[in-house]
TINUVO-581749 format. One line per field, with one value per atom (N, C-alpha, C): x, y negated, z; residue number from 1; residue in one letter; atom name. Coordinates in pm, 1 decimal. Layout:
X	(X;...);
Y	(Y;...);
Z	(Z;...);
baza	(NUM;...);
pakol	(a;...);
vovo	(CA;...);
END
This chain:
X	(7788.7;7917.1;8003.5;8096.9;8193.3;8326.7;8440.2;8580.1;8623.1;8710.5;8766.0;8902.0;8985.9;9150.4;9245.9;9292.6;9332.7;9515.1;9518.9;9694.8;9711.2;9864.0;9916.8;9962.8;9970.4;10034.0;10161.1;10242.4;10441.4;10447.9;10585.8;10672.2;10669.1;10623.5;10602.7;10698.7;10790.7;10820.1;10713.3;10660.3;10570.8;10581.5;10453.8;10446.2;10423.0;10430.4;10443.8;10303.9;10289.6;10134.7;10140.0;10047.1;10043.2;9886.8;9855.2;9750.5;9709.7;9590.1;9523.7;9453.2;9428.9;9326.6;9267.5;9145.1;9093.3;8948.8;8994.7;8952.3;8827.0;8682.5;8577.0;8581.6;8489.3;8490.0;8380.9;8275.3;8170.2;8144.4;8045.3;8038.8;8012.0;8079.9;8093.1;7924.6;7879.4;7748.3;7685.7;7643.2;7569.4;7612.6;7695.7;7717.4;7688.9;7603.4;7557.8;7680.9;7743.6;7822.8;7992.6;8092.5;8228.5;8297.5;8406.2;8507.1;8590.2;8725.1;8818.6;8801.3;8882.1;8888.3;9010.3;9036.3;9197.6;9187.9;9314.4;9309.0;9460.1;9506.0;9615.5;9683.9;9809.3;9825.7;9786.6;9663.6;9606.1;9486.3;9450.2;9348.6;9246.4;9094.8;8967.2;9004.8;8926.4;8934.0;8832.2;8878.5;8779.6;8733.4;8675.1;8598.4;8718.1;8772.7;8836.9;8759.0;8747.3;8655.4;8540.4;8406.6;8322.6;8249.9;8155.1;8133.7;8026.6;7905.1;7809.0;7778.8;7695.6;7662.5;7589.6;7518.7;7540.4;7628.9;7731.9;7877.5;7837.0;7794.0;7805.2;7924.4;8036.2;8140.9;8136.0;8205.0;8263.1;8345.3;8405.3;8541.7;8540.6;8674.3;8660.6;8741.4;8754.6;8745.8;8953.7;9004.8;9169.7;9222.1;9081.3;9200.5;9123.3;9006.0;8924.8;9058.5;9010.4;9177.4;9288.8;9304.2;9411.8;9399.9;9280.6;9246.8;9130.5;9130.2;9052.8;8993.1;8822.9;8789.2;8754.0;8736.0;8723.6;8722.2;8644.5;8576.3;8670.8;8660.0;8656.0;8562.8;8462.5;8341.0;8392.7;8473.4;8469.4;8617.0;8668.8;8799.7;8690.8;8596.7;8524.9;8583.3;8663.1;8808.0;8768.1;8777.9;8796.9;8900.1;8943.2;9032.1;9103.5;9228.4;9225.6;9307.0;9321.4;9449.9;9432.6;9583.6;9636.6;9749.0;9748.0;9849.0;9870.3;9980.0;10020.9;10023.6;10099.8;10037.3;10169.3;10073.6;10150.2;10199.5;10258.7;10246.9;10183.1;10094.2;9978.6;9859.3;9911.5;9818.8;9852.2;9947.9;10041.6;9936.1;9878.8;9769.1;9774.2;9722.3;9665.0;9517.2;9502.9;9406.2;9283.8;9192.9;9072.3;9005.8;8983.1;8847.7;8742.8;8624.0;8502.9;8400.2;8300.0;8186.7;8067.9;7938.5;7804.8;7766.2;7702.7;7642.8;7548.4;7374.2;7225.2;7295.2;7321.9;7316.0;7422.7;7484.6;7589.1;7713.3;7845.5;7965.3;8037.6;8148.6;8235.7;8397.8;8480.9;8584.1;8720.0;8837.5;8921.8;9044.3;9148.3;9278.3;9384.4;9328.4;9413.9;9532.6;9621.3;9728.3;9803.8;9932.0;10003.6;10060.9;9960.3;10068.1;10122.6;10267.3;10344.2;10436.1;10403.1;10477.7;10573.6;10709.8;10775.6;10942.4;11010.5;11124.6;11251.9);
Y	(400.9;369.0;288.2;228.6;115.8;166.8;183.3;148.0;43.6;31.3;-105.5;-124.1;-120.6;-120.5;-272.9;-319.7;-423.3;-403.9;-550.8;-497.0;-663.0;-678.5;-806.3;-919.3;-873.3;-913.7;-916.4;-964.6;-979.2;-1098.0;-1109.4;-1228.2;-1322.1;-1480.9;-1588.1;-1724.2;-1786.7;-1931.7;-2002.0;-2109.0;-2214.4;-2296.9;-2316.0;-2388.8;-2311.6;-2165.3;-2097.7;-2011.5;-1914.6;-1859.3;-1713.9;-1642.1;-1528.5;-1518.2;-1418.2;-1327.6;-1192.4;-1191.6;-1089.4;-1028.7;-929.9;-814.9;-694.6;-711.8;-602.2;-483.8;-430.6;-303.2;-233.4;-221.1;-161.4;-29.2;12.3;210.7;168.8;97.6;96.3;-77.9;-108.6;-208.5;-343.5;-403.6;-548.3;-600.3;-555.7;-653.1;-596.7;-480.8;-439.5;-502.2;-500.4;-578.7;-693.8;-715.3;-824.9;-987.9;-929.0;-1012.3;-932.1;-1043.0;-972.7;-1079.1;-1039.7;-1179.1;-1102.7;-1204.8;-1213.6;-1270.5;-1196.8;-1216.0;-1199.4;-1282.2;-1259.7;-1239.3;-1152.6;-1180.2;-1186.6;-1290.4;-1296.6;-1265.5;-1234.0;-1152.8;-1268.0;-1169.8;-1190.0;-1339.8;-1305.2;-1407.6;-1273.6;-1368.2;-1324.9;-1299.2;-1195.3;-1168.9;-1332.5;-1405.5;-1480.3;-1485.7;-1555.9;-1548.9;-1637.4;-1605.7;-1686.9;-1744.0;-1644.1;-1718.7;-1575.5;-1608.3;-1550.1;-1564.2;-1430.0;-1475.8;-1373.1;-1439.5;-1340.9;-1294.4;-1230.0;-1122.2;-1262.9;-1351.9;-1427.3;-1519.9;-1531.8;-1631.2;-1753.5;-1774.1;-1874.4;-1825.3;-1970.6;-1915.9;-2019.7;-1980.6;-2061.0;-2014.1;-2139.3;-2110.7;-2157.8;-2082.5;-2182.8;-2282.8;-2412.4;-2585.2;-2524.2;-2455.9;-2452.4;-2439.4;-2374.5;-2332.4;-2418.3;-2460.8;-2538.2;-2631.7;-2594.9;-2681.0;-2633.0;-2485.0;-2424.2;-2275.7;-2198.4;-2084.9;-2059.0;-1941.2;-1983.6;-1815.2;-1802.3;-1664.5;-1622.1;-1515.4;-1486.1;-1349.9;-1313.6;-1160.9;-1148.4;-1046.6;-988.7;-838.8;-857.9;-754.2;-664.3;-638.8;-525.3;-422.5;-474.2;-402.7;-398.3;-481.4;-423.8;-444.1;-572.9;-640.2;-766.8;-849.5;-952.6;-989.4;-1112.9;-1188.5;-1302.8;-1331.5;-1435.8;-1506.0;-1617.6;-1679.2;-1812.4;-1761.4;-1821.3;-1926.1;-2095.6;-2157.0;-2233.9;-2314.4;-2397.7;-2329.9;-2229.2;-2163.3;-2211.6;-2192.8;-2246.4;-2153.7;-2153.8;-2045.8;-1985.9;-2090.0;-2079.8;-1974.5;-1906.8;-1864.4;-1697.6;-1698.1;-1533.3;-1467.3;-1358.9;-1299.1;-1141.4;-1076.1;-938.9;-950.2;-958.9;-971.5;-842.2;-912.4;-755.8;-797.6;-697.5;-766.4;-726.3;-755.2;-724.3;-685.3;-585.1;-582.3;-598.8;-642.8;-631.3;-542.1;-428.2;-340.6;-233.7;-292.0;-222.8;-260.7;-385.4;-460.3;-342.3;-301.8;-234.7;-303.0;-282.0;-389.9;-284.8;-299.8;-231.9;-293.5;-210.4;-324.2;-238.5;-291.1;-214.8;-202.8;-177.0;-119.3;-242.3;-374.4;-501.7;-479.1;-606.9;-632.6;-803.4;-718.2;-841.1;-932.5;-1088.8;-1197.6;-1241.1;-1290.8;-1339.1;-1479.5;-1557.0;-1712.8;-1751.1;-1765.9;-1787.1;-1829.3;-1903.7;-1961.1;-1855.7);
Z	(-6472.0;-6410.2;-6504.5;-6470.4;-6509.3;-6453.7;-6565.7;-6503.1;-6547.6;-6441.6;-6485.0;-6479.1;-6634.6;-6582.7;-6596.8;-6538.0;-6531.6;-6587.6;-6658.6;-6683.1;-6674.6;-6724.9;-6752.6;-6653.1;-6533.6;-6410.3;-6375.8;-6321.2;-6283.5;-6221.0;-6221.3;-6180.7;-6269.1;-6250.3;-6338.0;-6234.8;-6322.5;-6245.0;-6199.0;-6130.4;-6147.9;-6238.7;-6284.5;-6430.3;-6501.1;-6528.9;-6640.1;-6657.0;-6751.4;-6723.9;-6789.0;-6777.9;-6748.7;-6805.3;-6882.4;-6960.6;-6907.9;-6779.2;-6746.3;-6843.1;-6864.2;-6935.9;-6835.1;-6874.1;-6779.7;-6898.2;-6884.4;-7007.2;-6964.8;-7007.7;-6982.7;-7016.7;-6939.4;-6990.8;-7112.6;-7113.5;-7154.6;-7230.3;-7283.0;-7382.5;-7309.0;-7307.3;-7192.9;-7209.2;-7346.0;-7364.5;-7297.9;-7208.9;-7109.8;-7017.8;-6952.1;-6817.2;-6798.1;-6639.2;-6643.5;-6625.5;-6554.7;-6499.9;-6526.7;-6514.8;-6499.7;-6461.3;-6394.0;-6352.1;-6310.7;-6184.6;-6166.0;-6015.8;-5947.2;-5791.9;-5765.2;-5639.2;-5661.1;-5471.3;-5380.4;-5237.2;-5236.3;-5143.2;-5148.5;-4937.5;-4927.7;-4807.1;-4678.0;-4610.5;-4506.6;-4518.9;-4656.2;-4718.8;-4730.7;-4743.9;-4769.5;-4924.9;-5006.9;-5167.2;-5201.7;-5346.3;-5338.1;-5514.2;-5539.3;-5647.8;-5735.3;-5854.2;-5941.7;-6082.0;-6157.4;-6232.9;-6266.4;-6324.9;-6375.7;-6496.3;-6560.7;-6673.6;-6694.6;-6721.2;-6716.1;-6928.0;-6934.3;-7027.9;-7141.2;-7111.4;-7162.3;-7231.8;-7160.5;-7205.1;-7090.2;-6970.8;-6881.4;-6810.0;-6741.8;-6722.1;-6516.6;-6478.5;-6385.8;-6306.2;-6209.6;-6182.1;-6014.3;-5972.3;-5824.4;-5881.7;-5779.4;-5786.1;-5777.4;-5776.9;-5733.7;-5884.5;-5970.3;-6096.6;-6210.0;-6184.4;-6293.5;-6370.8;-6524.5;-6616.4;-6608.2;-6499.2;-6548.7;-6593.0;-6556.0;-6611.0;-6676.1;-6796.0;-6895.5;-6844.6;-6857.8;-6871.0;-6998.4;-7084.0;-7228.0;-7233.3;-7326.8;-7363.3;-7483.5;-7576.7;-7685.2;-7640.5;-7709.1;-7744.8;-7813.5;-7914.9;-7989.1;-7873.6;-7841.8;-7750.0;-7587.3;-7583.3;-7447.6;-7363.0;-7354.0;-7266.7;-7198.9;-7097.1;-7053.2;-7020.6;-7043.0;-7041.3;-6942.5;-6881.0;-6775.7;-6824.7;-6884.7;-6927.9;-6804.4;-6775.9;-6626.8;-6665.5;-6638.3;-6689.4;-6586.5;-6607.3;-6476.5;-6324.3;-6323.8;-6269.1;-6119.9;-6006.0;-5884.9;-5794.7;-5656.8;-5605.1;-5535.4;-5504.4;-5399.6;-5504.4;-5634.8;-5711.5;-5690.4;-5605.1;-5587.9;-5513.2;-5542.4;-5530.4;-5581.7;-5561.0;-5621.1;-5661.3;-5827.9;-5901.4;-5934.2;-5931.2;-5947.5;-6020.6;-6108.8;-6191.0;-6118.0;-6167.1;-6093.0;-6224.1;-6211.1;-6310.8;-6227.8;-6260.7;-6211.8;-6306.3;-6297.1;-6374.5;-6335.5;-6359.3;-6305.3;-6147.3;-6093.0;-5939.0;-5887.1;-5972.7;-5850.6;-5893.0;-5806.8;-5790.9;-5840.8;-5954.8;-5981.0;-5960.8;-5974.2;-5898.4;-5995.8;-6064.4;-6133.7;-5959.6;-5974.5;-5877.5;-5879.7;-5941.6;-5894.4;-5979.7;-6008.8;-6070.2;-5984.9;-5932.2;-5895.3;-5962.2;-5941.6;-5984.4;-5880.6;-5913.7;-5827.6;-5874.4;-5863.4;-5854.7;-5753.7;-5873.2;-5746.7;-5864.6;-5780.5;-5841.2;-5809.7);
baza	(1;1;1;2;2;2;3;3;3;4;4;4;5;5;5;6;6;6;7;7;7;8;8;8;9;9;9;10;10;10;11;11;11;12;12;12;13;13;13;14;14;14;15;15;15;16;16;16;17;17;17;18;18;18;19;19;19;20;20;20;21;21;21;22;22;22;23;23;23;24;24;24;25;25;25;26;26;26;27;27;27;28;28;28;29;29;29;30;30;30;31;31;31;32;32;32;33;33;33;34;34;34;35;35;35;36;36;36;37;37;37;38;38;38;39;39;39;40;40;40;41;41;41;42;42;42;43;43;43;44;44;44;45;45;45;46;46;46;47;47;47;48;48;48;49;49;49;50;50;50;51;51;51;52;52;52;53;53;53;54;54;54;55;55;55;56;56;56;57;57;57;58;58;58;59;59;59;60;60;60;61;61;61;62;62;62;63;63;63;64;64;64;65;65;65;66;66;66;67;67;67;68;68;68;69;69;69;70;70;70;71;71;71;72;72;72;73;73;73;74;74;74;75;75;75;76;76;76;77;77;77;78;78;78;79;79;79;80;80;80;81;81;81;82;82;82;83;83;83;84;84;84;85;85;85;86;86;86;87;87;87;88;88;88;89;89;89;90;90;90;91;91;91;92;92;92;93;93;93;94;94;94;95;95;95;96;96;96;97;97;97;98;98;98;99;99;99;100;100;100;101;101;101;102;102;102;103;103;103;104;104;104;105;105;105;106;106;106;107;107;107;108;108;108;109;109;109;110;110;110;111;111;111;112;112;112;113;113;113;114;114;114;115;115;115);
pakol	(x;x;x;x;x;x;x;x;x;x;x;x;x;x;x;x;x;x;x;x;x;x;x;x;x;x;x;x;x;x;x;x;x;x;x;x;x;x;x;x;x;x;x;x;x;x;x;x;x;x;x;x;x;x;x;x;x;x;x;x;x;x;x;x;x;x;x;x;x;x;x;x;x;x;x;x;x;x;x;x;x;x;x;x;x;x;x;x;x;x;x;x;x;x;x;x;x;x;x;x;x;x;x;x;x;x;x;x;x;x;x;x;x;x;x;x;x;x;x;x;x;x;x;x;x;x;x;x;x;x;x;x;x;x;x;x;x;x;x;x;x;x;x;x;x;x;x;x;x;x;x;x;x;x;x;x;x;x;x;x;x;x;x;x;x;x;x;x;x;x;x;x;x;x;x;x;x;x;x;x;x;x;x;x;x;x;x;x;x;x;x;x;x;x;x;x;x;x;x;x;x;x;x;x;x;x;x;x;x;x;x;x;x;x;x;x;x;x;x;x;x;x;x;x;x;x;x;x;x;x;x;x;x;x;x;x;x;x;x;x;x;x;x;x;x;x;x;x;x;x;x;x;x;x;x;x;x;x;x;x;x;x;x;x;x;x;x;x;x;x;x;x;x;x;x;x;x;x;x;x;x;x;x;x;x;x;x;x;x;x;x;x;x;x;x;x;x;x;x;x;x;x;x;x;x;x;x;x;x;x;x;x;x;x;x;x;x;x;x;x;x;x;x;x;x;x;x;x;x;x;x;x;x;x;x;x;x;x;x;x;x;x;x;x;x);
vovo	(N;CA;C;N;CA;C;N;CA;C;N;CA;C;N;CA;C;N;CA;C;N;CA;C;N;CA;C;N;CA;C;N;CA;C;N;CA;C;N;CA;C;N;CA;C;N;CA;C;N;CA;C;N;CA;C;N;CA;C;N;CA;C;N;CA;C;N;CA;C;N;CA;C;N;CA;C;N;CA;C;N;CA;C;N;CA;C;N;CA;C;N;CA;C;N;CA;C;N;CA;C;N;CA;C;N;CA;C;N;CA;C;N;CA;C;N;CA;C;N;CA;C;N;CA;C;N;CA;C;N;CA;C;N;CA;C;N;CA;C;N;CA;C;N;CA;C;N;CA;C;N;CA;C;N;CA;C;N;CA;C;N;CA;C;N;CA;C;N;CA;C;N;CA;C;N;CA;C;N;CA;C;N;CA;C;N;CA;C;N;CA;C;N;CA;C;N;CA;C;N;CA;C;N;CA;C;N;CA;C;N;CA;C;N;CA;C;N;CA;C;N;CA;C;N;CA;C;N;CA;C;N;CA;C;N;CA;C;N;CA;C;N;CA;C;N;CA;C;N;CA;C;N;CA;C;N;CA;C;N;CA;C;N;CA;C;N;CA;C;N;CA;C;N;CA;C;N;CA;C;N;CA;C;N;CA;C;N;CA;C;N;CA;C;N;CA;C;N;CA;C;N;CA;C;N;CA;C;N;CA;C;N;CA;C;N;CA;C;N;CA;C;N;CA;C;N;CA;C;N;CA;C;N;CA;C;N;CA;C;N;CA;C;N;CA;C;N;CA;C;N;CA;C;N;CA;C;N;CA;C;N;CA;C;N;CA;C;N;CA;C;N;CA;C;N;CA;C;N;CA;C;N;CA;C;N;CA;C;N;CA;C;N;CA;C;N;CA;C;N;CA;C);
END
């Protein structure tokens, strides 16, 4: 099993950016996969960026050049650094783990863009 706690979410102007963290129960280098999903109200959840156990990363085509995904291994943490950030980016954030093909999912953190 995998928990997954997510922090570092609020109220941001547009333009400005914001630093997700999402915290493993267990050692990120086991997991196969981890990312960032975001659903925003009366939207499908969708894929933001990912990052498998290797270090291959990708992103959807909305944030490519403005959000960065990133580990630190010894804290067992993944990372979302969110910049330029618009409002169309106002969402409730989840991390996600792949771990032995099962889906783990942390309790979301609201970003919200807005003037």
């Amino acid at each position: 099993q995998v928990q997954l706690v997510e922090s570092g979410g609020g109220l941001v102007q547009p333009g400005g950016s914001l630093r997700l963290s999402c915290a493993a129960s267990r050692s990120i280098l086991s997991i196969s996969r981890m990312g960032w999903y975001r659903q925003a109200p009366g939207k499908q959840r969708e894929l933001v960026a990912g990052l498998t156990s290797g270090g291959s990363t990708n992103y959807a085509d909305s944030v490519k050049g403005r959000f960065t995904i990133s580990r630190d291994h010894a804290k067992n943490t993944v990372y979302l650094q969110m910049s330029s950030l618009k409002p169309e980016d106002t969402a409730i954030y989840y991390c996600y783990a792949n771990y032995y093909l099962l889906d783990y999912w942390g309790q979301g953190t609201q970003v919200t863009v807005s003037s």
